[in-house]
C-alpha positions in Angstrom: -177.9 -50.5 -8.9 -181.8 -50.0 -7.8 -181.3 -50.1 -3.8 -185.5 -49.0 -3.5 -188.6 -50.3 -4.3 -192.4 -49.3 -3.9 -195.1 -52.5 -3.8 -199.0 -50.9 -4.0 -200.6 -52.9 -2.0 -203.4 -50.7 -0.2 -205.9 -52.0 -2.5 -209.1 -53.5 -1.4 -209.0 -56.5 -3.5 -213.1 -56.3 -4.2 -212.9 -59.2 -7.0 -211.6 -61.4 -4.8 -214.1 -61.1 -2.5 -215.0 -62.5 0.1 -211.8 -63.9 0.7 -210.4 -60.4 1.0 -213.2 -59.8 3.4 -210.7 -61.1 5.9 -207.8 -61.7 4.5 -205.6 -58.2 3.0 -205.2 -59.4 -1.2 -201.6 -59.2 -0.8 -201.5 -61.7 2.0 -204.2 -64.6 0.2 -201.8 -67.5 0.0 -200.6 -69.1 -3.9 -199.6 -72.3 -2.9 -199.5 -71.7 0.4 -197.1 -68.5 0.7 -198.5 -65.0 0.9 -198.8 -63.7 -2.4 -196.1 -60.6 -2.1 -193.9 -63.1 -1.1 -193.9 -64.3 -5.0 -192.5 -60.2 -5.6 -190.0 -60.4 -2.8 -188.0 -62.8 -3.6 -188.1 -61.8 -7.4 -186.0 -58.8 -6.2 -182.5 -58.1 -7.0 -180.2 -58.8 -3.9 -179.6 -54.7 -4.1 -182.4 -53.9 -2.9 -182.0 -52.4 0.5 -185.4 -50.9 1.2 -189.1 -51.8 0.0 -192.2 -49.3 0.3 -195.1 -51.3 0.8 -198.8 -49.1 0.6 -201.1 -50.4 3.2 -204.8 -49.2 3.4 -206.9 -52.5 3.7 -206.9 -54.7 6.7 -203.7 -52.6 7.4 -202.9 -53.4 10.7 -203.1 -57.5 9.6 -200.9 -56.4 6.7 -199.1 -54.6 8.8 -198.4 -57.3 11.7 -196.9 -59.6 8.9 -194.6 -57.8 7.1 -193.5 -56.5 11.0 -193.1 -59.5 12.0 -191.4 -61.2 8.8 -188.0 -62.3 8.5 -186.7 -60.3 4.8 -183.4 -59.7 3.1 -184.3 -55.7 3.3 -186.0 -53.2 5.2 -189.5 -52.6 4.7 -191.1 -49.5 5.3 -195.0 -49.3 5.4 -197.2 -46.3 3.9 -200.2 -46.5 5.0 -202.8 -44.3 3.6 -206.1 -43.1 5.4 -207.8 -43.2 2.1 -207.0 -44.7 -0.9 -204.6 -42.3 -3.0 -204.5 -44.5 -6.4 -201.3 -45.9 -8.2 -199.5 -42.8 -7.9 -200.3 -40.9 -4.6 -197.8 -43.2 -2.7 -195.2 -41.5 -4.5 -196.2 -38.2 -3.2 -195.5 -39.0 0.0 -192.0 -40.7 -0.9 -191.1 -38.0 -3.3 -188.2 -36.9 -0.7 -186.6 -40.3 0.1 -187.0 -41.6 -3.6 -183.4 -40.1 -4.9 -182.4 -42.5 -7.5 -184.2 -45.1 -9.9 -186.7 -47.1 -8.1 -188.9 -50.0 -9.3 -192.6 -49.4 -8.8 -194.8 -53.1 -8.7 -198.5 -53.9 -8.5 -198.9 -56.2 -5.5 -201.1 -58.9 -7.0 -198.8 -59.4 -9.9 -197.5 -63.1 -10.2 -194.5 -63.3 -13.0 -191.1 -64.5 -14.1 -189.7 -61.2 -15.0 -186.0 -60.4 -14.5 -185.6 -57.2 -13.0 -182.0 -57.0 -13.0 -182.0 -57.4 -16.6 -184.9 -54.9 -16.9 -182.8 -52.6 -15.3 -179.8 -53.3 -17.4 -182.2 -52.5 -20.3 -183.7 -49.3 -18.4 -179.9 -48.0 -18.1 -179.3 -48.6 -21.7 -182.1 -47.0 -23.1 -181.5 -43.6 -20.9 -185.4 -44.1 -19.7 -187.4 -41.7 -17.8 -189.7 -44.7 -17.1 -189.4 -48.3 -18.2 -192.9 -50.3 -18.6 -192.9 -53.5 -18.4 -195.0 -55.0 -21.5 -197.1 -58.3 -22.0 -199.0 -59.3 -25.0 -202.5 -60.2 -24.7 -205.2 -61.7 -27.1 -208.0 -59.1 -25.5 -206.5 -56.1 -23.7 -210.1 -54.8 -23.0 -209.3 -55.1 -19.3 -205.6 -53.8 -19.0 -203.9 -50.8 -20.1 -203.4 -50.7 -24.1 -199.5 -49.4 -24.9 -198.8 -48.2 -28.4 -194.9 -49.2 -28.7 -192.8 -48.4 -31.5 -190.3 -50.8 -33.4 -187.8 -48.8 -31.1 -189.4 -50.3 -27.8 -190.3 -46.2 -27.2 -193.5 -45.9 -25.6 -196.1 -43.5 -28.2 -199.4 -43.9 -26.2 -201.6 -45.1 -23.9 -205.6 -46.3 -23.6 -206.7 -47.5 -20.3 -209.1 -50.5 -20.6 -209.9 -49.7 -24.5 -213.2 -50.3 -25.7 -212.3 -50.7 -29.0 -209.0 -51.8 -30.5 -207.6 -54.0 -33.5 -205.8 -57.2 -33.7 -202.5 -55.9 -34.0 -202.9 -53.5 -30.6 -202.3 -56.3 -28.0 -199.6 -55.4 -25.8 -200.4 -54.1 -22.5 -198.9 -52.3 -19.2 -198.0 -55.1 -16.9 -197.7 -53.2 -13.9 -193.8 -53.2 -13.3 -192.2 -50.3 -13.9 -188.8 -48.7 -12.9 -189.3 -44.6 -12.4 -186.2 -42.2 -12.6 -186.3 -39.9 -9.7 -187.1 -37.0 -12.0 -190.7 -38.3 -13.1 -191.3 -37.3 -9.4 -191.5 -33.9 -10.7 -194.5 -34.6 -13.0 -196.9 -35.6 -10.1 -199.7 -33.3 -10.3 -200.9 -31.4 -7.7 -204.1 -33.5 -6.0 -204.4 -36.1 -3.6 -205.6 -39.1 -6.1 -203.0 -40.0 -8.7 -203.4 -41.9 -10.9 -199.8 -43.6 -12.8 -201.5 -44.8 -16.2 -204.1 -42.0 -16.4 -202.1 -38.9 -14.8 -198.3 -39.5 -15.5 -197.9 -41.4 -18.0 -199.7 -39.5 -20.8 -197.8 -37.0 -20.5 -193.9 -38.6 -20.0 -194.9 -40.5 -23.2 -194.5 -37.2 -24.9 -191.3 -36.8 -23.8 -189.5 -39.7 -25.7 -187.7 -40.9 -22.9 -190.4 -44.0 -22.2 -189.1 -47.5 -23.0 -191.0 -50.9 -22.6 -189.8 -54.1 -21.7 -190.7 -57.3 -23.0 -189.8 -60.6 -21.3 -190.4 -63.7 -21.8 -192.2 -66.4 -19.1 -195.5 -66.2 -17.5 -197.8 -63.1 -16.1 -200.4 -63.0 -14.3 -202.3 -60.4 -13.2 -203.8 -62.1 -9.7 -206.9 -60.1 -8.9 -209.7 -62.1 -10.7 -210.7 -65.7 -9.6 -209.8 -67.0 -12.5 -206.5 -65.7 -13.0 -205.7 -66.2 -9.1 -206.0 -69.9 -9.8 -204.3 -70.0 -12.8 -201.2 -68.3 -10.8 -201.7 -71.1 -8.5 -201.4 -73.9 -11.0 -198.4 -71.9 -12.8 -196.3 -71.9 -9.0 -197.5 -75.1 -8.4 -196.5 -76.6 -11.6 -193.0 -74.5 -11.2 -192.1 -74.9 -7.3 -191.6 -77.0 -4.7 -194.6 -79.1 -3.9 -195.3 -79.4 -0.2 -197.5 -82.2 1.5 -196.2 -81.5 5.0 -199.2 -83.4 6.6 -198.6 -86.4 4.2 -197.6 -88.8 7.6 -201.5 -87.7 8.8 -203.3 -88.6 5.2 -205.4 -91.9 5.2 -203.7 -94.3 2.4 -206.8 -94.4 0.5 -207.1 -90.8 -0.3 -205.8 -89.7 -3.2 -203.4 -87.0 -4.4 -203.4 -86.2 -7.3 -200.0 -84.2 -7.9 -199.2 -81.0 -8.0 -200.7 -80.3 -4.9 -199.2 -78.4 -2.1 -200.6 -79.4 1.5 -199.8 -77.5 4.7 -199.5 -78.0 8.5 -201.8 -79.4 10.3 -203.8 -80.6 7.8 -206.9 -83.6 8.5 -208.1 -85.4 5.4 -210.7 -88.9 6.1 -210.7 -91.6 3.7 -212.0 -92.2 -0.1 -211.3 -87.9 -1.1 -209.4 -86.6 -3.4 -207.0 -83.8 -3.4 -205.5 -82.2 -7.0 -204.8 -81.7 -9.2 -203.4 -78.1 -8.7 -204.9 -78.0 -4.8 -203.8 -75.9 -1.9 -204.8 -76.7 1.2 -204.3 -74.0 4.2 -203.1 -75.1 7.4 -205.7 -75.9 10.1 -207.8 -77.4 7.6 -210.0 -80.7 7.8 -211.8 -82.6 5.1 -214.4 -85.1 5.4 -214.7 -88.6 4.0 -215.3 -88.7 0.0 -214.4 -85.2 -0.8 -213.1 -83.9 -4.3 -211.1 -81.0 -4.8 -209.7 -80.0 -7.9 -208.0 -76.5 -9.1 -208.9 -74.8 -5.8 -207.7 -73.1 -2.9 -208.5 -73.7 0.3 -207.6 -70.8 3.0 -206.9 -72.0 6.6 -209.1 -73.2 9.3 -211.6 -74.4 7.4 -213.8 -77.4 7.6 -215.3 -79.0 4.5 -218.2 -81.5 5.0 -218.4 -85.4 3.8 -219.2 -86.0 0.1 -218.1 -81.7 -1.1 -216.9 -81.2 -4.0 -215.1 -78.1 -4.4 -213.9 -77.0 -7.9 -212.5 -73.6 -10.0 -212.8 -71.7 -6.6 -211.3 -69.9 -3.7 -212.7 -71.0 0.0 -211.9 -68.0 2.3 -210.4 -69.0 5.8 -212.7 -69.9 9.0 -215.2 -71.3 6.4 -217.6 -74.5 7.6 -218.7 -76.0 3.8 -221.6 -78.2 3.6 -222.5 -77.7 -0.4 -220.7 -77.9 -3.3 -218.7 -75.0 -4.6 -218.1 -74.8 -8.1 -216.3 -71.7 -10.0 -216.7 -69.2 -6.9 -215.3 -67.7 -4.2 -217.0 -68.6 -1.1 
């Protein structure tokens, strides 16, 4: 049973800025939990030890998974410049001695991974690929996957491709030790461009379908999609709900967290997060947004379609951005 995993999370999170001015990506809160928390505790109970890449905002990164209570060790890698998807494994190359799952760190999903590696056993895989199916896959990485599940080729971010070409990497993956051994010899590796190419030829790549939801979190419009997908699939929290005037309105699913101040006549959801430390003026509206913590939004704002990064003071309306 897979006992290691590796979580790349160094990455800068640039389309999410400015929220990830501040805040490291893998730490912006979906419905008010960090969003690695959503691949922890996805995690099969063998896991005894997580990798986690670290390069932005490290030492913040750092000081919460230090200080977080987990069912396994985690081990931070932090890199002094970024390395890609695949220089991590360099440096793990001698403590990586048996299958190990290797996950993007802003990917939200309701994959299985025990059954995926069930499925990775069976198949004898090098690598297993986890697979989603896309209308456009102009912005992910194109797999060509034959009626086998083998894995024939790849096309990072295709230009060009026809309607039957829609299933895409999904950045989850489960690596045999021995793909180790194809890393080539350079300091910035990348997994889709630099590895997988060439263990494609060997016949030994699988993919993995599953069934659900995916998200890939790093845009501002998937990010909030991911938040209406938890929200509409977890436990809605209005912890402050004692403190909230009886004339504002919630509209449900929202999730609400500590500490929380909200005047009269606003109106919170559907699909809101509010951050703790938070206070809203009379006659606000927010609707499919996030709201970071310690923030103070003025009377009459209406806040829609868009992330508020923490310590913000909002006196305009925010539509569709990330402010």
């Amino acid at each position: 049973m897979i006992e290691s995993v590796v979580i790349l999370a160094g990455g800068r999170g640039s389309r999410l800025a400015p929220a990830t001015d501040t805040c490291p990506k893998p730490m912006i809160p979906l419905a008010n939990r960090p969003m690695i928390e959503y691949i922890f505790e996805k995690l099969p109970d063998s896991v005894k030890t997580v990798y986690v890449t670290i390069y932005h905002l490290s030492e913040r990164l750092r000081n919460y998974l230090e200080n977080g209570k987990f069912r396994f060790k985690i081990e931070m890698i932090e890199e002094d410049k970024p390395l890609g998807t695949g220089g991590a494994l360099k440096h793990l190359k001698n403590r990586l001695n048996s299958d190990f799952f290797v996950i993007n760190g802003d990917v939200i999903s309701s994959i299985n991974f025990s059954d995926m590696e069930q499925y990775h056993l069976k198949k004898h895989s090098l690598v297993t690929v986890a697979v989603w199916t896309v209308a456009n896959p102009s912005s992910y990485g194109l797999i060509h996957v034959a009626s086998d599940t083998k894995v024939l080729d790849f096309a990072e971010k295709p230009a060009s491709f026809t309607e039957k070409q829609n299933i895409i990497n999904a950045g989850m993956y489960i690596f045999s030790p021995h793909v180790l051994e194809h890393l080539p010899d350079k300091e910035l590796i990348s997994i889709e461009k630099d590895i997988f190419p060439q263990l494609a030829k060997t016949e030994r790549m699988f993919s993995y379908k599953f069934e659900g939801y995916w998200i890939d979190a790093g845009t501002l419009e998937r990010f909030l999609y991911a938040n209406r997908v938890i929200l509409d699939n977890g436990k809605v929290s209005t912890d402050t709900i004692h403190a909230i005037p009886e004339n504002v309105h919630l509209k449900m699913p929202v999730d609400i967290s500590m500490n929380v101040s909200i005047k009269e006549s606003s109106t919170i959801g559907p699909y809101a997060s509010v951050g703790p430390d938070v206070k809203i003026g009379r006659h606000v509206r927010i609707h499919n947004s996030v709201i970071l913590n310690n923030t103070e939004i003025e009377e009459g704002i209406t806040i829609e379609n868009s992330i508020i990064s923490e310590n913000r003071y909002v006196n305009e309306n925010i539509i569709s951005k990330i402010y």
